[in-house]
Predicted model as a PDB file, atoms N, CA, C, CB and O in Angstrom, pLDDT in the B-factor column:
MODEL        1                                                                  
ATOM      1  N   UNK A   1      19.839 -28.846  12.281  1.00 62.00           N  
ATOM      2  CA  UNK A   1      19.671 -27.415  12.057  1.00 62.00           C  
ATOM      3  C   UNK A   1      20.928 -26.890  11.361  1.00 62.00           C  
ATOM      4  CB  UNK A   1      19.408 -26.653  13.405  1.00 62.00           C  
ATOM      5  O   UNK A   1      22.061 -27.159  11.762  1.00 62.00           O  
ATOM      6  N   UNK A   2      20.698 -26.225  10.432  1.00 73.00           N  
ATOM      7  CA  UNK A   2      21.787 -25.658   9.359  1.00 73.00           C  
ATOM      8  C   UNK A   2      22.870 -24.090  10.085  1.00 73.00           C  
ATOM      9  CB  UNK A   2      20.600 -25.046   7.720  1.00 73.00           C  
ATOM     10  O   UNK A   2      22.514 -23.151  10.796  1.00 73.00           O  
ATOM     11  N   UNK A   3      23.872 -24.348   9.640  1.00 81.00           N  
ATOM     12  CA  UNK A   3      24.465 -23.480  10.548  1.00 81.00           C  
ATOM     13  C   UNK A   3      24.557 -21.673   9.425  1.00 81.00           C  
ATOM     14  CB  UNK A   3      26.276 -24.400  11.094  1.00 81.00           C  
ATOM     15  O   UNK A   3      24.417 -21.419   8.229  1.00 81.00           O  
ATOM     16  N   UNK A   4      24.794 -21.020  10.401  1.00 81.00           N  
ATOM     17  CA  UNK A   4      24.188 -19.561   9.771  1.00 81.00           C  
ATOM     18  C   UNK A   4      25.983 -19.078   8.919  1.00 81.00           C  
ATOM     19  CB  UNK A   4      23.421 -18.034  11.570  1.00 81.00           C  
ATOM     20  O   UNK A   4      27.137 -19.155   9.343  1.00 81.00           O  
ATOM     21  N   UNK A   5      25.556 -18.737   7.978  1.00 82.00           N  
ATOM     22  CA  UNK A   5      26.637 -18.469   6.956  1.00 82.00           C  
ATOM     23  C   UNK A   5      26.945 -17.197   7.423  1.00 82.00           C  
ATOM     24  CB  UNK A   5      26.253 -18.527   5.369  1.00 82.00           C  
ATOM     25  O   UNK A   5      26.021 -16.392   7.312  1.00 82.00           O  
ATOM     26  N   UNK A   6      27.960 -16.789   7.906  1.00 81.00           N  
ATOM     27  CA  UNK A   6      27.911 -15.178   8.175  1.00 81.00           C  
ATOM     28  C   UNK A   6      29.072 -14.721   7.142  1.00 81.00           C  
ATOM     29  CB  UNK A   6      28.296 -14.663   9.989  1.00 81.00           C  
ATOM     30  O   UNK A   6      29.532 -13.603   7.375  1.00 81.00           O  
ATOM     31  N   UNK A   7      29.619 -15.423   6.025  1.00 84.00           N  
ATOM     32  CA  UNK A   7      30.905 -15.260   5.440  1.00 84.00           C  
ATOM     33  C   UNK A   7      30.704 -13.827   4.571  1.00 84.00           C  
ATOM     34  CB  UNK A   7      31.339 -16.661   4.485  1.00 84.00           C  
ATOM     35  O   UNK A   7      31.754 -13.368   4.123  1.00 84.00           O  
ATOM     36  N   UNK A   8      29.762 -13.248   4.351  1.00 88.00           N  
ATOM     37  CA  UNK A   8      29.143 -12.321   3.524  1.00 88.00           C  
ATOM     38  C   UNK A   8      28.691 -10.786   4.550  1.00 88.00           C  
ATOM     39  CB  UNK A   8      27.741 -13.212   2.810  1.00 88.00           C  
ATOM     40  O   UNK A   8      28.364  -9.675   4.132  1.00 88.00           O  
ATOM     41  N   UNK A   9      28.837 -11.278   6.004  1.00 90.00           N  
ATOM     42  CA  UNK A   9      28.673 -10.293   6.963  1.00 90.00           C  
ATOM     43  C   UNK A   9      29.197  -9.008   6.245  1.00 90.00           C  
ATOM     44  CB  UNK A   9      29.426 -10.653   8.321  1.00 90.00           C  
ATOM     45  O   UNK A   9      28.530  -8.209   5.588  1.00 90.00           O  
ATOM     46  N   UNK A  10      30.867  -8.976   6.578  1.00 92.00           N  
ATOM     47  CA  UNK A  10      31.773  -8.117   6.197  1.00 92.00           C  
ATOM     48  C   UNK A  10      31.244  -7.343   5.115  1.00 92.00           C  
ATOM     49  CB  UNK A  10      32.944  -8.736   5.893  1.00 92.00           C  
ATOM     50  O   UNK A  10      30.785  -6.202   5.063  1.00 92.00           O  
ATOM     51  N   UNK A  11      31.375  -8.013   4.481  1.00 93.00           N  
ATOM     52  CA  UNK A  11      31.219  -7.172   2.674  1.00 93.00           C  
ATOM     53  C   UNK A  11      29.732  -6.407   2.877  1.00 93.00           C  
ATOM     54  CB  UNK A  11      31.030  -8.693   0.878  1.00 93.00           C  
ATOM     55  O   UNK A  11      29.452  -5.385   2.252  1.00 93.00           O  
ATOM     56  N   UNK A  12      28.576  -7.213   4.093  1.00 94.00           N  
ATOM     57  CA  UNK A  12      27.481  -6.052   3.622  1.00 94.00           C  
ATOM     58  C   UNK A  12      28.199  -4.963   4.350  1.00 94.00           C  
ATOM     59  CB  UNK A  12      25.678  -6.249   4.142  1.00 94.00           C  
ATOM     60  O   UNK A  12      28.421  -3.844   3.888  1.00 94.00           O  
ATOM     61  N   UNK A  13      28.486  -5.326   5.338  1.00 95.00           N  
ATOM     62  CA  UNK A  13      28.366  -3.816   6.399  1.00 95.00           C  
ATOM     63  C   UNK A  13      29.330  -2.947   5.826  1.00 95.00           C  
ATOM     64  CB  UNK A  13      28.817  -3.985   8.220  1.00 95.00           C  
ATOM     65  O   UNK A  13      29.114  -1.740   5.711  1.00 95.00           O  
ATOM     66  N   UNK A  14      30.160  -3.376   5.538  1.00 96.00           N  
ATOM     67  CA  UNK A  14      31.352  -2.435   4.748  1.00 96.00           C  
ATOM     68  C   UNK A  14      30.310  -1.813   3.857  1.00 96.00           C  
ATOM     69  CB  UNK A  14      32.794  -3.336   3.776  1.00 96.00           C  
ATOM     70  O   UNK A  14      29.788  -0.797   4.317  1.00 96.00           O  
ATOM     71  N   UNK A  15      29.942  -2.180   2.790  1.00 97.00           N  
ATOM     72  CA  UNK A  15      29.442  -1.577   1.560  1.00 97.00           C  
ATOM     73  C   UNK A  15      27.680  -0.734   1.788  1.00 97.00           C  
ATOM     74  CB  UNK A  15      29.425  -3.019   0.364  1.00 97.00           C  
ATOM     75  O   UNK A  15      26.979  -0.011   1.080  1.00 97.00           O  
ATOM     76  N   UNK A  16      27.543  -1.415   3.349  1.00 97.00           N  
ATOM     77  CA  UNK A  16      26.588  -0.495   3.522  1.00 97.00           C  
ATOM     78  C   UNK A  16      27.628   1.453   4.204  1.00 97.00           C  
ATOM     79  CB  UNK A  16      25.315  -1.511   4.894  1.00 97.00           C  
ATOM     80  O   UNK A  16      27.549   2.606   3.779  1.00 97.00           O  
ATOM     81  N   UNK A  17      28.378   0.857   5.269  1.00 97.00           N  
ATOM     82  CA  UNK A  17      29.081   2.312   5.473  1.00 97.00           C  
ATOM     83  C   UNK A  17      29.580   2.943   4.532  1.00 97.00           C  
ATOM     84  CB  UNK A  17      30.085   2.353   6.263  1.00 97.00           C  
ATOM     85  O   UNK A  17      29.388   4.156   4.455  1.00 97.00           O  
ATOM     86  N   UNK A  18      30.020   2.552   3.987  1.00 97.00           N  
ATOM     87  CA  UNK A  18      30.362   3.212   2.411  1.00 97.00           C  
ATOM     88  C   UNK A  18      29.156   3.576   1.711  1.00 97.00           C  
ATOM     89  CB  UNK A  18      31.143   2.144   1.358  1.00 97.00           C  
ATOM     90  O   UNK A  18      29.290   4.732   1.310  1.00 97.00           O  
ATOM     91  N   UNK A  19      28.091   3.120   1.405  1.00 97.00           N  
ATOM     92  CA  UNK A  19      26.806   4.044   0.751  1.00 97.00           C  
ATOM     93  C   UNK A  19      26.375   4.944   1.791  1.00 97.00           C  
ATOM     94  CB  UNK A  19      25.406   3.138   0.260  1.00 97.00           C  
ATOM     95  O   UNK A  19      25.759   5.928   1.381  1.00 97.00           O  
ATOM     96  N   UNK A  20      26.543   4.853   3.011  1.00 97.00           N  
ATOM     97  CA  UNK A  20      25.466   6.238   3.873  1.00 97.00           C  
ATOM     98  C   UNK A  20      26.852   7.017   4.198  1.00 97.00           C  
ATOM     99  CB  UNK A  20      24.233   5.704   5.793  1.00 97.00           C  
ATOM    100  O   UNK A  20      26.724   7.923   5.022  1.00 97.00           O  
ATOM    101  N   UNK A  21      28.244   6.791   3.647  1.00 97.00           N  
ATOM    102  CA  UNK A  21      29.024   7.929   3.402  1.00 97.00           C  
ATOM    103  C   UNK A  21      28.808   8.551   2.409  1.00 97.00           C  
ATOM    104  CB  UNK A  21      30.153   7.757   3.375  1.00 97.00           C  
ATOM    105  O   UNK A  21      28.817   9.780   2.462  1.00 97.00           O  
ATOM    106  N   UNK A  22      28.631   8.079   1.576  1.00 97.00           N  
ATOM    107  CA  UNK A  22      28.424   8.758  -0.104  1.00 97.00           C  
ATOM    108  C   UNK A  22      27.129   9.826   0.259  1.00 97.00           C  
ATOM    109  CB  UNK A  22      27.819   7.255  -1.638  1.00 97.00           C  
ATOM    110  O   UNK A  22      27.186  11.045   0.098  1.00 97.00           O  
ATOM    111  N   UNK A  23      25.789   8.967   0.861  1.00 96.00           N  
ATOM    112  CA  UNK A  23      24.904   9.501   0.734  1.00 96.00           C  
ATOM    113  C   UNK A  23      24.898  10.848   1.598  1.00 96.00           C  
ATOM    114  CB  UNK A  23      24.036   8.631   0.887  1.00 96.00           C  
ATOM    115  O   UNK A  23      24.159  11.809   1.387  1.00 96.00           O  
ATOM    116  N   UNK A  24      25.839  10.743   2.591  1.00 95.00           N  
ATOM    117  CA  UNK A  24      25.896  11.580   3.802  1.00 95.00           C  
ATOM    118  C   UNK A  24      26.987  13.378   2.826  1.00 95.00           C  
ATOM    119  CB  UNK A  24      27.083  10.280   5.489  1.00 95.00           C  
ATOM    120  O   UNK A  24      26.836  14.594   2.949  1.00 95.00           O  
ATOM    121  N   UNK A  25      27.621  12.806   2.272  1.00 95.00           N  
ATOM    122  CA  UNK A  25      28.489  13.123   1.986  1.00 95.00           C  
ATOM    123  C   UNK A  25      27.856  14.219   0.569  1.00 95.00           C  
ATOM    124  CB  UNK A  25      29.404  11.888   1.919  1.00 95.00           C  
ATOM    125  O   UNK A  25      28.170  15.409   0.551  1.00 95.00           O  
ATOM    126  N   UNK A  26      26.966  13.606  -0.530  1.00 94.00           N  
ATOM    127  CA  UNK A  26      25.893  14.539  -1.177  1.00 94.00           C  
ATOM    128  C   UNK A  26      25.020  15.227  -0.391  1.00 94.00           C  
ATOM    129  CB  UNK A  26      25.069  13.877  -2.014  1.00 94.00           C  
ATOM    130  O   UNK A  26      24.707  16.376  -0.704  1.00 94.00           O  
ATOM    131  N   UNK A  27      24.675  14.814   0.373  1.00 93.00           N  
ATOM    132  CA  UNK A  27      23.402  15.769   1.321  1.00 93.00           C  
ATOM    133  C   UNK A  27      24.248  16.988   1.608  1.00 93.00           C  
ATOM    134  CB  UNK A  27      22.735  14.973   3.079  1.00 93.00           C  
ATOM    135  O   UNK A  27      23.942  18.111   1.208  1.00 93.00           O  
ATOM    136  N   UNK A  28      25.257  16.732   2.274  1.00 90.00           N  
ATOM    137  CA  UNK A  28      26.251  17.805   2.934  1.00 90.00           C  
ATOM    138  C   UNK A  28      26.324  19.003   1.597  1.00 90.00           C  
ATOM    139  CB  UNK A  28      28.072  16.964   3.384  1.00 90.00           C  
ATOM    140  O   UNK A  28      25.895  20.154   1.527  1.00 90.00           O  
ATOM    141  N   UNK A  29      27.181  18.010   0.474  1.00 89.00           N  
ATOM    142  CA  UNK A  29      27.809  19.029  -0.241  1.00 89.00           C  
ATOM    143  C   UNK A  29      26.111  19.875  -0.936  1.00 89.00           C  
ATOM    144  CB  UNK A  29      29.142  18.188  -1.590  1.00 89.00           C  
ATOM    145  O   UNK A  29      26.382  20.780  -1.726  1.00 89.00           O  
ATOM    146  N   UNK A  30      25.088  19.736  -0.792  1.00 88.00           N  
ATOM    147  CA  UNK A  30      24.331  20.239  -1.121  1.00 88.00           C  
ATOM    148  C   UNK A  30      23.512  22.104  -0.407  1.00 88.00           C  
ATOM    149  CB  UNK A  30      23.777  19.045  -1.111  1.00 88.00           C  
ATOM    150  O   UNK A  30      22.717  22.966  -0.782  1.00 88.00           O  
ATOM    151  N   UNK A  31      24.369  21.812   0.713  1.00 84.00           N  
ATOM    152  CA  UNK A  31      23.943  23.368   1.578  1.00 84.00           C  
ATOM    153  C   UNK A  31      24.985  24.089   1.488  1.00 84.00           C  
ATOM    154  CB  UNK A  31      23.583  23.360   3.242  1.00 84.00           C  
ATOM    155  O   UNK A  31      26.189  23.846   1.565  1.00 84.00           O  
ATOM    156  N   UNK A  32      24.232  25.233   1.274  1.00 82.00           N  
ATOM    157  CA  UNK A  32      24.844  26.597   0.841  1.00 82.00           C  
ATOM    158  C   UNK A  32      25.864  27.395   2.586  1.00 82.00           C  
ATOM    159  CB  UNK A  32      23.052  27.820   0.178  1.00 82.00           C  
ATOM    160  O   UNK A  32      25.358  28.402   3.080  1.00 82.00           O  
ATOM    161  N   UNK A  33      26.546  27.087   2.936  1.00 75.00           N  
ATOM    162  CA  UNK A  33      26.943  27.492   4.273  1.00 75.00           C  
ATOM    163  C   UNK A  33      27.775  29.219   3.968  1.00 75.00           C  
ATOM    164  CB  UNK A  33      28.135  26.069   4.995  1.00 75.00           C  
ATOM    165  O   UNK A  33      28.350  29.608   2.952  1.00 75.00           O  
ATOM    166  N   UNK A  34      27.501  30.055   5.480  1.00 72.00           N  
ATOM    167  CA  UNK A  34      27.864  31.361   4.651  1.00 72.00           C  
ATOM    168  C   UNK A  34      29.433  31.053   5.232  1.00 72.00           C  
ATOM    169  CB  UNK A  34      26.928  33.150   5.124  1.00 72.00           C  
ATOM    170  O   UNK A  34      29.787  30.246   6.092  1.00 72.00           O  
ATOM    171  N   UNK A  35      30.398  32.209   4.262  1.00 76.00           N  
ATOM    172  CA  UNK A  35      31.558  31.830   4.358  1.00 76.00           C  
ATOM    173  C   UNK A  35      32.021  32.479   5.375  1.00 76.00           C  
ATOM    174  CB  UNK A  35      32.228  31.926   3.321  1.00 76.00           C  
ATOM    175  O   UNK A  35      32.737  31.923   6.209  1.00 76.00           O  
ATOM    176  N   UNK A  36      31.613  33.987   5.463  1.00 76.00           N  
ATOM    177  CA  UNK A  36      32.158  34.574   6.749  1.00 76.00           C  
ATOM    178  C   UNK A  36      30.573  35.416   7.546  1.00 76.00           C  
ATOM    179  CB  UNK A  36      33.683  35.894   6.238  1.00 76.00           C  
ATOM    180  O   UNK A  36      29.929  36.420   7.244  1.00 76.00           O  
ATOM    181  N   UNK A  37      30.454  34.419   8.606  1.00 69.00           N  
ATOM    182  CA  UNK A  37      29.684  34.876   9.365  1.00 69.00           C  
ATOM    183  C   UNK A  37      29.934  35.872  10.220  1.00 69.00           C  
ATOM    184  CB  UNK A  37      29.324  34.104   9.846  1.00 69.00           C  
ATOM    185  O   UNK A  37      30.948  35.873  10.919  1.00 69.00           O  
ATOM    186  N   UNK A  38      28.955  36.905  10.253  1.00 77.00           N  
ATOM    187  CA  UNK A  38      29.037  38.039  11.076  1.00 77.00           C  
ATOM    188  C   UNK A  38      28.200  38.224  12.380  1.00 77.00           C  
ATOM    189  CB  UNK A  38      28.763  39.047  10.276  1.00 77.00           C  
ATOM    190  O   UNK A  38      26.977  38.340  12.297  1.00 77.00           O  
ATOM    191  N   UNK A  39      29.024  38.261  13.924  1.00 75.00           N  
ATOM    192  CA  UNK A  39      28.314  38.197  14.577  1.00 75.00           C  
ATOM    193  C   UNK A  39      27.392  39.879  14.850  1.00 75.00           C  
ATOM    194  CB  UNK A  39      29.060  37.490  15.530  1.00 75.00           C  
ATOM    195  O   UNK A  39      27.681  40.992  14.412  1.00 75.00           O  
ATOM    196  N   UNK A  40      26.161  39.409  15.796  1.00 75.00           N  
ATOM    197  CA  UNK A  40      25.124  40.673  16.071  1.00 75.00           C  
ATOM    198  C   UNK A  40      24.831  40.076  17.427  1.00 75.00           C  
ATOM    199  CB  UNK A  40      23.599  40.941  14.918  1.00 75.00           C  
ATOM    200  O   UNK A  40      24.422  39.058  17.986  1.00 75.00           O  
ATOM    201  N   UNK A  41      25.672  42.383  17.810  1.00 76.00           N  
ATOM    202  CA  UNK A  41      25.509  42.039  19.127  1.00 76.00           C  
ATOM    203  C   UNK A  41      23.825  42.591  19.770  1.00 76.00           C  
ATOM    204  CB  UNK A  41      26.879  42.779  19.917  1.00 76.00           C  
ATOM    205  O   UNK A  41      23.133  43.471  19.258  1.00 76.00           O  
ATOM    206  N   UNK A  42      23.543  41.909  20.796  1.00 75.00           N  
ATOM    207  CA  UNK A  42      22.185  42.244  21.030  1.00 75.00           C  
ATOM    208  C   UNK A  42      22.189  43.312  22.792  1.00 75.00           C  
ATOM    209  CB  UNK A  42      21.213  40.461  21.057  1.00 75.00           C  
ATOM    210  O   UNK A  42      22.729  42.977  23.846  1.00 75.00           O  
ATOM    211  N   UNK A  43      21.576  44.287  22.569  1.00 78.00           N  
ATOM    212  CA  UNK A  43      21.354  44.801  23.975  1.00 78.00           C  
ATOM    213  C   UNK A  43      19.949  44.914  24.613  1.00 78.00           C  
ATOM    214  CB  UNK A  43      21.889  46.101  24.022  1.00 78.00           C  
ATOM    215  O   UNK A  43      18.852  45.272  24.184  1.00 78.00           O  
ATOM    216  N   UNK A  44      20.410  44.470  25.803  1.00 74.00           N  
ATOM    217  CA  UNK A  44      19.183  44.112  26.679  1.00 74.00           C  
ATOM    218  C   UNK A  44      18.892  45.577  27.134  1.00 74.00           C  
ATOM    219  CB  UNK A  44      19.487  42.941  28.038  1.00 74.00           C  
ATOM    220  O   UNK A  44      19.790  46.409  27.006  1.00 74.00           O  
ATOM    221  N   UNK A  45      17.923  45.865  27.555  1.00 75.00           N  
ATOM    222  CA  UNK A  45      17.951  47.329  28.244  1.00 75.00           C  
ATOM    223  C   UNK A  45      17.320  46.832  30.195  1.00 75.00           C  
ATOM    224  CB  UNK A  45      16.443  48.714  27.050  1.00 75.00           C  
ATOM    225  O   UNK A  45      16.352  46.206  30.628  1.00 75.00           O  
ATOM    226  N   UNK A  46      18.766  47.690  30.979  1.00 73.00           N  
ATOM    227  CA  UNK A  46      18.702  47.076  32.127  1.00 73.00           C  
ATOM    228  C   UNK A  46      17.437  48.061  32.134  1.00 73.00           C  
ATOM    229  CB  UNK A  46      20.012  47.040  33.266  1.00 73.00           C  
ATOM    230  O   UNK A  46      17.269  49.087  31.474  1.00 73.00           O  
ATOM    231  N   UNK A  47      16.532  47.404  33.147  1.00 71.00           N  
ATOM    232  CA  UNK A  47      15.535  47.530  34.043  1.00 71.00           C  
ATOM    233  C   UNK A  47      15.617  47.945  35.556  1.00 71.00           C  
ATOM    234  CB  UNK A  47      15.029  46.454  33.981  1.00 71.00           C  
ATOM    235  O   UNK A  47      15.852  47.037  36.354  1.00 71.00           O  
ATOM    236  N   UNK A  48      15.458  49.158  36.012  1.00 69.00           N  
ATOM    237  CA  UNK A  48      15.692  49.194  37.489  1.00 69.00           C  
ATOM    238  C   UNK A  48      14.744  48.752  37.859  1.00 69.00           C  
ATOM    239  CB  UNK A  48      15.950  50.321  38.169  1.00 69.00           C  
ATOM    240  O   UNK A  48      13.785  48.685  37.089  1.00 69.00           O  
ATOM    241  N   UNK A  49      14.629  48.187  39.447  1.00 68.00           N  
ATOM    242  CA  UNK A  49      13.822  47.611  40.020  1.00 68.00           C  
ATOM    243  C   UNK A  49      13.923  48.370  41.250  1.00 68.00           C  
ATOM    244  CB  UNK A  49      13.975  46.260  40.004  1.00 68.00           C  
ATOM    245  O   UNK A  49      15.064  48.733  41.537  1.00 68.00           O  
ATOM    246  N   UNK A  50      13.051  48.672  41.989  1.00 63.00           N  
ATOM    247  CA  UNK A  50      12.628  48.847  43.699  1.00 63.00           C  
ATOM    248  C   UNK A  50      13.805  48.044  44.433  1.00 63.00           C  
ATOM    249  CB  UNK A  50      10.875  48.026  44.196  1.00 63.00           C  
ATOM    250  O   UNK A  50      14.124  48.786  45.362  1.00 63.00           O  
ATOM    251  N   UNK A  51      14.231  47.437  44.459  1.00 60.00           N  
ATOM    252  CA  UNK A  51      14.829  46.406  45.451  1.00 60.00           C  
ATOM    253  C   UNK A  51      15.926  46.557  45.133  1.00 60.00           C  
ATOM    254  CB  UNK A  51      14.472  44.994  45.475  1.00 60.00           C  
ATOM    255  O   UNK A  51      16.824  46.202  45.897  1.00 60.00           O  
ATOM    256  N   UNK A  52      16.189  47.101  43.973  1.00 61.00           N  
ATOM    257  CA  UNK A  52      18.043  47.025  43.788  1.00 61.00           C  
ATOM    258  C   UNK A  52      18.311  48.393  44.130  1.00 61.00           C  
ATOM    259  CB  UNK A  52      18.818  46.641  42.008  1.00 61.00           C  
ATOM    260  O   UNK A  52      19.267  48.565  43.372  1.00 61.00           O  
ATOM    261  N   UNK A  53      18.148  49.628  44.791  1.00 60.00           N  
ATOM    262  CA  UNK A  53      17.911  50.937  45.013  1.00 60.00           C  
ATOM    263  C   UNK A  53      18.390  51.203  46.384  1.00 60.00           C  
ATOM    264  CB  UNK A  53      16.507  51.285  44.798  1.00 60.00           C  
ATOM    265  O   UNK A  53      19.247  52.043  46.656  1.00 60.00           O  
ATOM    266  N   UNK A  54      17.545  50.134  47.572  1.00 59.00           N  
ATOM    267  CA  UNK A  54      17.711  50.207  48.924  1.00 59.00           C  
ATOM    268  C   UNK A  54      18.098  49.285  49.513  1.00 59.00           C  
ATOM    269  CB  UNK A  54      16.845  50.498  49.480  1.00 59.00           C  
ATOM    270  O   UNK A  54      17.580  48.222  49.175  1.00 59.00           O  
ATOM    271  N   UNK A  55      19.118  49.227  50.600  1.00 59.00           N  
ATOM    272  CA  UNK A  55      19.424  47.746  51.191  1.00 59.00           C  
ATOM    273  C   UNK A  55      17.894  46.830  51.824  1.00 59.00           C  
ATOM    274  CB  UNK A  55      20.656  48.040  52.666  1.00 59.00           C  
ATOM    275  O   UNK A  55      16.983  47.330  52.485  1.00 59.00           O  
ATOM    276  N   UNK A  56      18.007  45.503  51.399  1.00 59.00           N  
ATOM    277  CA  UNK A  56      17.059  44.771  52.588  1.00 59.00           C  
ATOM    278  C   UNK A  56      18.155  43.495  52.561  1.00 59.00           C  
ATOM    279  CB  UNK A  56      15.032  44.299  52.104  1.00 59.00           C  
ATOM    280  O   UNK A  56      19.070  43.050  51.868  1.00 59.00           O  
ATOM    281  N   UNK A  57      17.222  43.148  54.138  1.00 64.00           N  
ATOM    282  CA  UNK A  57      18.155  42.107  54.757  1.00 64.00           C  
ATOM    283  C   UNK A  57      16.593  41.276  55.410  1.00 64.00           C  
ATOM    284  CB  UNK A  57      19.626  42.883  56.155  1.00 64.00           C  
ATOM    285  O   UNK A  57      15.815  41.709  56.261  1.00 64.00           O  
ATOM    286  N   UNK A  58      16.537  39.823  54.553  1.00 65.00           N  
ATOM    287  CA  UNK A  58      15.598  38.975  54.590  1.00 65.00           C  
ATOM    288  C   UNK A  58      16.150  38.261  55.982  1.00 65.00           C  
ATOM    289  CB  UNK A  58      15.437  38.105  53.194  1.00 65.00           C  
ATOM    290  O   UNK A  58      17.311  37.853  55.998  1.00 65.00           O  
ATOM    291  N   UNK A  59      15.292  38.116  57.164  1.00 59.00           N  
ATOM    292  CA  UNK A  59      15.424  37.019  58.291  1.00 59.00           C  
ATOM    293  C   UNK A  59      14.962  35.792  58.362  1.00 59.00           C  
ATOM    294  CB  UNK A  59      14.989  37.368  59.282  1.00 59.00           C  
ATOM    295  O   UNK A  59      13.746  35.971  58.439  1.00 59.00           O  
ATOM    296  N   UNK A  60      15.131  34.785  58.383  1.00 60.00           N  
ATOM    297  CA  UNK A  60      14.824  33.860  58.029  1.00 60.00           C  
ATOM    298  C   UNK A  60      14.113  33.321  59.583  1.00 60.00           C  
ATOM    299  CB  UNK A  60      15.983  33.202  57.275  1.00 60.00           C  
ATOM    300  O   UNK A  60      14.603  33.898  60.553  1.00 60.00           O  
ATOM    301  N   UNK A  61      13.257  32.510  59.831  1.00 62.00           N  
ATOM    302  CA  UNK A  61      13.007  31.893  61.181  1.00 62.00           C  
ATOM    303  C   UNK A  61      14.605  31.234  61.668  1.00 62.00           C  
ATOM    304  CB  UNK A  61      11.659  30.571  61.013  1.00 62.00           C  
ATOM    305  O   UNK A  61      15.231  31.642  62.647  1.00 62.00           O  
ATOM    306  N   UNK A  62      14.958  30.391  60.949  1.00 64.00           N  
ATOM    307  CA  UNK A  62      15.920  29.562  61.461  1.00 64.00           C  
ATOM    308  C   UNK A  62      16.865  30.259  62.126  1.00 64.00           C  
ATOM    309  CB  UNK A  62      16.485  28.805  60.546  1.00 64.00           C  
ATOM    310  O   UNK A  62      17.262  30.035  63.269  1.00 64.00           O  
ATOM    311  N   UNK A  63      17.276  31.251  61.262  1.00 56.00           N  
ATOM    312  CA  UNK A  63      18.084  32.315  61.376  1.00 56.00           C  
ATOM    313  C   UNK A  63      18.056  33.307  63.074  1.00 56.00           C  
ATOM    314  CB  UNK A  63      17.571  33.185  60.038  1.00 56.00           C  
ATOM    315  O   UNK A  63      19.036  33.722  63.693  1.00 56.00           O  
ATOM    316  N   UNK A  64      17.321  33.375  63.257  1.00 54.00           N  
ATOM    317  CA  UNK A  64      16.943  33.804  64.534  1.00 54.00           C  
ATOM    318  C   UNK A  64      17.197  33.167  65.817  1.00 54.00           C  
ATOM    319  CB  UNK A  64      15.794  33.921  64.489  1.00 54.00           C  
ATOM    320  O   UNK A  64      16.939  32.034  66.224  1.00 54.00           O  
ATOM    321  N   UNK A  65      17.962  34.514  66.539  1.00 60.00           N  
ATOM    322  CA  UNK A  65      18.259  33.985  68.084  1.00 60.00           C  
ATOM    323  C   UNK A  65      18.086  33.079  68.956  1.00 60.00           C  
ATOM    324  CB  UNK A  65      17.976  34.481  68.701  1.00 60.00           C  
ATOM    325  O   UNK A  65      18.257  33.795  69.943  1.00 60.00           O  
ATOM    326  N   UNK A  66      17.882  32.074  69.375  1.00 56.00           N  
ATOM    327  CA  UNK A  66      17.139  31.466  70.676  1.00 56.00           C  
ATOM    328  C   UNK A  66      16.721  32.521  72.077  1.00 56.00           C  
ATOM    329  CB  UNK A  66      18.238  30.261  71.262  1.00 56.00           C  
ATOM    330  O   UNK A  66      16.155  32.045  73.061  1.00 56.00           O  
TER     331      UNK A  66                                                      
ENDMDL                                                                          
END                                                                             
């Protein structure tokens, strides 16, 4: 059985990371990014509720005396 030549390994993988940099590297320079982004602030409008108005105090079984 013939033994596996790997002497050529290097040179692909190198020259493959080097093409999907290039390629990575045109894709990129291809989007328009904005230069100064402006943030927007958003307001919620609070909601009163029934329950936030009056005290309650939930008992739990466990919670309870012997």
């Amino acid at each position: 059985m013939p033994q596996l030549d790997t002497s050529t390994w290097l040179m692909m993988i190198m020259s493959m990371f080097l093409t999907l940099f290039i390629i990575f590297q045109l894709k990129i320079s291809k989007h328009n990014f904005h230069y100064n982004p402006e943030l927007t602030t958003t307001k919620t409008p609070k909601q009163n509720s029934p329950w936030e108005t009056t005290w309650t105090k939930i008992y739990l079984p466990l919670s309870l005396p012997l």
